[in-house]
C-alpha positions in Angstrom: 109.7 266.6 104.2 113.4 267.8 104.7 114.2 271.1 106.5 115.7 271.8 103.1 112.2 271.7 101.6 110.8 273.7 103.9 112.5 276.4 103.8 112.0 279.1 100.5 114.1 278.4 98.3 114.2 280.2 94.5 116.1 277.6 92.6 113.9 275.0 94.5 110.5 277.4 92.3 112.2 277.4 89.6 112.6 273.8 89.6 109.0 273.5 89.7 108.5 276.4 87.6 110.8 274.3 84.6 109.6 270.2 85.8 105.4 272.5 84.5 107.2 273.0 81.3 108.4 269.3 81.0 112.0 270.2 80.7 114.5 267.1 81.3 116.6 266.4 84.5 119.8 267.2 82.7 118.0 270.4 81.4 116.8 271.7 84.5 120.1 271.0 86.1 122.1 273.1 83.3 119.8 276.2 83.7 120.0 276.2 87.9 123.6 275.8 87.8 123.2 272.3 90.0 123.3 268.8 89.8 121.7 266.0 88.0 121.2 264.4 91.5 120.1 267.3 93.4 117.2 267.9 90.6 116.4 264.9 91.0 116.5 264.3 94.7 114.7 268.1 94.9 111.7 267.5 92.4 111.4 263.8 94.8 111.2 265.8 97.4 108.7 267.9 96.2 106.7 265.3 94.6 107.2 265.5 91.4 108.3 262.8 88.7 110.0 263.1 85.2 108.6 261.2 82.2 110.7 258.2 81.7 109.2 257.3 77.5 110.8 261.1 76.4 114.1 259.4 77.8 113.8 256.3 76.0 112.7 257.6 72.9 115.8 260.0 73.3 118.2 257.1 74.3 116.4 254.6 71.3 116.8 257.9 69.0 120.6 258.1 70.2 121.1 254.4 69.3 120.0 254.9 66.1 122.1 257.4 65.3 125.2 255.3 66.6 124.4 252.6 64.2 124.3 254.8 61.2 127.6 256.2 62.1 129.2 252.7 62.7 128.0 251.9 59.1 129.3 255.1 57.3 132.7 254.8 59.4 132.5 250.7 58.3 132.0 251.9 54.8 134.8 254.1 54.9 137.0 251.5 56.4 135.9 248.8 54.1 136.5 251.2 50.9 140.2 252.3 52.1 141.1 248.7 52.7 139.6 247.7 49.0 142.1 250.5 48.1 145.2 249.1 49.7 145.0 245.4 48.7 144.5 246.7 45.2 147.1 248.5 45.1 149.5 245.4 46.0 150.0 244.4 42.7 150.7 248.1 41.0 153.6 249.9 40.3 155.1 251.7 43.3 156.9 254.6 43.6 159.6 255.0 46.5 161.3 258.6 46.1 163.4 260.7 48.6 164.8 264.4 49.2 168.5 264.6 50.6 172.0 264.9 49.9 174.1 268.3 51.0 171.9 269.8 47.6 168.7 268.7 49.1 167.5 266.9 45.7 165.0 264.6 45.0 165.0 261.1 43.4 162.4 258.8 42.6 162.5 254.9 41.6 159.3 253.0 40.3 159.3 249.7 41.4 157.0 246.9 39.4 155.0 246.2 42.8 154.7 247.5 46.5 157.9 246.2 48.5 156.9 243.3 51.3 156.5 245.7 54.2 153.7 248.1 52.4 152.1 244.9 51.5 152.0 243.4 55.1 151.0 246.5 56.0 148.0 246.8 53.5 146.9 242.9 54.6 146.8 244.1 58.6 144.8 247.0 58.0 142.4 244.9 55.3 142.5 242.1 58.5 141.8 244.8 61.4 139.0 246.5 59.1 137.7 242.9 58.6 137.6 242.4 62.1 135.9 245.4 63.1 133.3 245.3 60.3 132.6 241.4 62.0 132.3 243.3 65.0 130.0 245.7 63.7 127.7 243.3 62.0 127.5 241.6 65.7 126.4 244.6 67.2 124.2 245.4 64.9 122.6 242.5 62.8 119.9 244.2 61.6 122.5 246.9 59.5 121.9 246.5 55.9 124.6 245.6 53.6 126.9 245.5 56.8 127.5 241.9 56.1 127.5 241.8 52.8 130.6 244.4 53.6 132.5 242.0 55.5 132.2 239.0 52.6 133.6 241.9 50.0 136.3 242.5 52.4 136.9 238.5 53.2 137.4 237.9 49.7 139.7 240.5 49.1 142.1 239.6 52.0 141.5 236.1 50.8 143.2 236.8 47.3 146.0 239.4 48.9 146.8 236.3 51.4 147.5 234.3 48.3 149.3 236.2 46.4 151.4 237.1 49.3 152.1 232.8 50.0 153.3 233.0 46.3 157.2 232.3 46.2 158.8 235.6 45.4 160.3 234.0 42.2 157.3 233.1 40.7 155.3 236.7 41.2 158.7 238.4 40.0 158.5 236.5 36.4 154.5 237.4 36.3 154.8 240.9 37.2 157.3 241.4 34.4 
């Protein structure tokens, strides 16, 4: 035992006092103002030991939780991506405010211009790439992958339209 141990010591009691009533490290640490490490090298010192399974039911708890975000955030991805890529082929409105009487004019154009649909096909590719990811990390997600093929095909048909000569969509957009 370490001189430290020996000597009284009232957050040392208390430790014991809160390790009786099966509080965690990281608890016990908040309430005495200390460490994480000096709880735990203190209640070693005293002998006394923390129950490991509340952790891992905690950290297993905490996973779960993680997944089930990753698969509302995937959804949300996936169903702002379906968005863009059907929006390709829509009318578009471009509009601006200016001029020395600040006005405002708009123009309706028969589809998005190039850029805004180049832009729609990366997000569509980075969501598809993330929601691949996803379903990696967690293959046991349900629907996850059925989320991916949804978004595959849909990049799939932008990707077409998009290799289409500009001539030819221009004549069947009319």
């Amino acid at each position: 035992m370490t001189n430290a141990a020996r000597r009284p010591d009232p957050k040392r009691a208390q430790l014991r006092k809160l390790h009786s009533q099966e509080l965690s490290v990281r608890a016990i640490a908040e309430r005495l103002g200390v460490s994480r490490s000096t709880v735990s090298r203190w209640a070693k010192e005293d002998g006394l030991a923390f129950d490991r399974a509340r952790t891992a039911q905690a950290v297993a708890a905490h996973s779960i939780d993680l997944a089930a975000g990753r698969q509302r955030l995937a959804e949300k991805m996936l169903q702002r991506a379906e968005e863009a890529l059907d929006d390709l082929d829509k009318p578009y409105l471009v509009y601006n405010f200016g001029g020395k009487d600040n006005t405002y004019e708009e123009h309706e154009l028969k589809r998005a211009p190039i850029e805004v649909r180049r832009n729609a096909l990366t997000m569509a590719g980075i969501t598809f790439d993330k929601l691949t990811r996803i379903v990696e990390k967690d293959p046991d997600v349900s629907g996850a992958q059925s989320v991916v093929q949804s978004l595959e095909a849909g990049i799939l048909a932008a990707a077409a339209v998009l290799r289409t000569p500009e001539t030819e969509t221009d004549t069947s957009a009319e």
